[in-house]
C-alpha positions as CSV (number, residue, x, y, z in Angstrom):
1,X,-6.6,72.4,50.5
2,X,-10.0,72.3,49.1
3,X,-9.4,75.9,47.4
4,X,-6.4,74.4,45.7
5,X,-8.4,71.4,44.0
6,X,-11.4,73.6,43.2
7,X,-8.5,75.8,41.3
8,X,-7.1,72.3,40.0
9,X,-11.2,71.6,38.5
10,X,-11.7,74.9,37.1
11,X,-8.1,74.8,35.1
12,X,-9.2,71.5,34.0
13,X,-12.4,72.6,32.5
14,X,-11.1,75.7,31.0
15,X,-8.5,73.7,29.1
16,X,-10.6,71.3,28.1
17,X,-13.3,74.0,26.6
18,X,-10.0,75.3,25.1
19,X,-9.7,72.1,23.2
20,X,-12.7,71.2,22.3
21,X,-13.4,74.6,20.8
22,X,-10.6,74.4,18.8
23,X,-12.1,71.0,17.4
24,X,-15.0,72.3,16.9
25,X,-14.1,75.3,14.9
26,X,-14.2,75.1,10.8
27,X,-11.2,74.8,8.7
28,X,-10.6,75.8,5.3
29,X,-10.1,72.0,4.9
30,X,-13.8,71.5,5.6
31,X,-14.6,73.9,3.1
32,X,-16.9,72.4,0.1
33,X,-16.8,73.2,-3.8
34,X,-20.4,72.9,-5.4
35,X,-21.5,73.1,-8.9
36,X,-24.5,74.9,-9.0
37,X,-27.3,72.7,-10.7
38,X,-31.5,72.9,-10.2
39,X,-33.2,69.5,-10.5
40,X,-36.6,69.0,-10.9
41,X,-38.7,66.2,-11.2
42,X,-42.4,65.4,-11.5
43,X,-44.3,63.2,-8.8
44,X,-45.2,60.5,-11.2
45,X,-41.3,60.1,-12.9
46,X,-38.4,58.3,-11.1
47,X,-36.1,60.5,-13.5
48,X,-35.1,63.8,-12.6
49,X,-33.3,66.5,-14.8
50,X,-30.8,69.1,-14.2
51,X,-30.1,72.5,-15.6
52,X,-27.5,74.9,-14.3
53,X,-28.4,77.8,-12.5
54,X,-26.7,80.5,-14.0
55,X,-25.3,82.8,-10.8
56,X,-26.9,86.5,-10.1
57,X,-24.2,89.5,-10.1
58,X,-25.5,92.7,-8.7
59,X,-28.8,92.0,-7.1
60,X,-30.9,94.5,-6.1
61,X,-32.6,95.6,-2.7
62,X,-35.5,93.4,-1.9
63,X,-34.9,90.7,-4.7
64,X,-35.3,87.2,-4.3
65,X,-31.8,85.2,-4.6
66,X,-31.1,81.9,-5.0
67,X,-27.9,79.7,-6.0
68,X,-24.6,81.5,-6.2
69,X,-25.0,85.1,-5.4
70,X,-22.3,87.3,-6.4
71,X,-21.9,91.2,-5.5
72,X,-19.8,93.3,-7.2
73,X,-20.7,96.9,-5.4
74,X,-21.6,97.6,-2.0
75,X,-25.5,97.4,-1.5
76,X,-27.5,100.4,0.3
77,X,-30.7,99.5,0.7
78,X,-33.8,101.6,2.4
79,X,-36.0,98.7,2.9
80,X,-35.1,95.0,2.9
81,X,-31.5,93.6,1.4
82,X,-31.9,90.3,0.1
83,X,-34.2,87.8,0.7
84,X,-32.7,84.1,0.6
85,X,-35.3,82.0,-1.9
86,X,-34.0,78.7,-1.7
87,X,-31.7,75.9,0.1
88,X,-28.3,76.1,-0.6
89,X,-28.1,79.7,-1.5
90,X,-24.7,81.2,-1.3
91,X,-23.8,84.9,-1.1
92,X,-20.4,86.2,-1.8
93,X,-20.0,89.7,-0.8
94,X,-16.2,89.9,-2.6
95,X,-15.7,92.5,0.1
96,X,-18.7,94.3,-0.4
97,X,-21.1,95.3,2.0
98,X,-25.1,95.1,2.4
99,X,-26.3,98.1,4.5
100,X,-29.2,100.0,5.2
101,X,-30.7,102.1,7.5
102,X,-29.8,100.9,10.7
103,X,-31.0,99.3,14.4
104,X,-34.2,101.5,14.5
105,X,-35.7,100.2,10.8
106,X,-37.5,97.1,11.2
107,X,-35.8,96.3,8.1
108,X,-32.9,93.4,7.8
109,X,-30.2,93.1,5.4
110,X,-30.6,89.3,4.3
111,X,-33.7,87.2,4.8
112,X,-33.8,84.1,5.2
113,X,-37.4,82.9,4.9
């Protein structure tokens, strides 16, 4: 009797991590369209401008990205990839890939600092 409710409990929970999961995962419905824009403002000024960020095809290895990052050919790199320079950064690979030398290499393919 007891092994039957303990297999009752376990069924139970696994279902409901089943659901919940499923909640939990994003959508394409969740997805978020952003116009890339910089604002800046000066400690004394209650205004702030903006200027658009004008987005960066074909980065090389090691540069600084920031804004909308878009590759257009795969990226080998022998030391780092990119390195992420700002909130907000998005990379679109297009299919692409960013590789380098491998495990051993203390070197990463993105960095996020």
């Amino acid at each position: 009797m007891k092994r039957t409710i303990m297999s009752y409990m376990v069924a139970t929970i696994l279902s409901l991590g089943a659901v919940i999961g499923l909640v939990i995962q994003p959508s394409a419905l969740m997805a978020q369209t952003q116009t890339p824009t910089s604002v800046a403002s000066t400690p004394n000024s209650s205004s702030a401008s903006t200027a658009a960020i004008t987005p960066i095809t074909n980065p090389a290895c090691g540069e600084v990205v920031q804004g909308n990052v878009n590759l257009t050919a795969n990226l080998n790199c022998t030391g780092d990839g990119l390195i992420v320079g700002a909130d907000n950064t998005v990379i679109n690979l297009n299919g692409y890939t960013v590789s380098g030398p491998g495990q051993q290499s203390s070197k990463v393919g993105v960095v996020v600092p």
